[in-house]
Every structure is written in structure tokens, then in C-alpha cells.
C-alpha positions as CSV (number, residue, x, y, z in Angstrom):
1,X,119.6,66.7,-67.3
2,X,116.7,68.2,-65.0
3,X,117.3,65.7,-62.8
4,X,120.6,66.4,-61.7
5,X,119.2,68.9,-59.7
6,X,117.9,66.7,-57.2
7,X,121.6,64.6,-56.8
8,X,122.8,64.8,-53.8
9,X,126.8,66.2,-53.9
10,X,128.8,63.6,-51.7
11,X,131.7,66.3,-52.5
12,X,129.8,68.7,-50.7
13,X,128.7,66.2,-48.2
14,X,132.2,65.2,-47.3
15,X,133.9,68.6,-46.9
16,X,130.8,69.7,-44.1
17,X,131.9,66.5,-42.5
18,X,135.6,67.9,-42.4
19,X,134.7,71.1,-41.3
20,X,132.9,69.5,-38.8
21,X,135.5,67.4,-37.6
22,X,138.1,69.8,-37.7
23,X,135.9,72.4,-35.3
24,X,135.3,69.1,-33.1
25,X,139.3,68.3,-33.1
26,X,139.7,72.4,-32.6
27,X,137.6,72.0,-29.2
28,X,138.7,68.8,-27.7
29,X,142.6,70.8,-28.4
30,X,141.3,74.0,-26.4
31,X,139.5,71.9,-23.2
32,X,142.8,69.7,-23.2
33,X,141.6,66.5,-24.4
34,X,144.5,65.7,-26.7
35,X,143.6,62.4,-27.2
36,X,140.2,63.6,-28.4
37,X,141.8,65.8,-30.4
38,X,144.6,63.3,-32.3
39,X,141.5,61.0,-33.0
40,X,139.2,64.0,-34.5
41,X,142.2,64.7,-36.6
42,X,142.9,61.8,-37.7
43,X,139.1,61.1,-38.6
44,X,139.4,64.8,-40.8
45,X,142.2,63.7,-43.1
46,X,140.4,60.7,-43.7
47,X,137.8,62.6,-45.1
48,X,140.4,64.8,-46.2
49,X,142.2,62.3,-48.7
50,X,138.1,61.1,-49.6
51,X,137.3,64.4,-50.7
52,X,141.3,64.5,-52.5
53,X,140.7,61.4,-54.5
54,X,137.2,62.6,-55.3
55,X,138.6,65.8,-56.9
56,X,140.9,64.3,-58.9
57,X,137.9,61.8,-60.1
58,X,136.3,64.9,-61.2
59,X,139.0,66.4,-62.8
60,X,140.1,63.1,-64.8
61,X,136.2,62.8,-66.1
62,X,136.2,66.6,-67.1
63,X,139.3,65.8,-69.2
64,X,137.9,63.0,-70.9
């Protein structure tokens, strides 16, 4: 049980890397690059739908 202290949190993990991306996305938009910007975009709802099917993981073993 201690140990769980030490695990890392890939939930955690993958909404910095959203965040991330998104700001990134956010940037390329506001210097023009809109090609940048669709593939930053489309690289945070990947790791948007990651972190969605990791929730619902969660939630189903909380259930059980």
C-alpha cells in the first residue's frame, strides 16, 4: 500500500502533455502557422481520447 506512493500517475502524465500541446497548438495559431497549429491539435485530442478512455478505466475498476 506504501508503495503506491512512489507510482508514477500516467493520468497525470498525459493531461501535462495536453496542456502542453494545446499552449504549443495556441502559439503556432497566434504566429500564423496553421499548419502547425492543425497538427498540435490533432496530436492534443489524441492524448485527449488517451486520457478519456483512461477515465472511464478508472471509473469501471472503482465500480467493481
Amino acid at each position: 500500500m506504501m508503495f503506491g506512493l512512489f507510482k508514477s500517475n500516467p493520468l497525470k502524465k498525459l493531461r501535462k502533455q495536453y496542456d502542453t500541446a494545446l499552449q504549443d497548438a495556441m502559439q503556432a495559431q497566434r504566429h500564423g502557422d496553421i499548419r502547425l497549429y492543425a497538427e498540435l491539435s490533432t496530436e492534443a485530442d489524441k492524448i485527449y481520447q488517451k486520457i478519456k478512455r483512461l477515465e472511464e478505466g478508472n471509473a469501471k475498476a472503482m465500480g467493481q
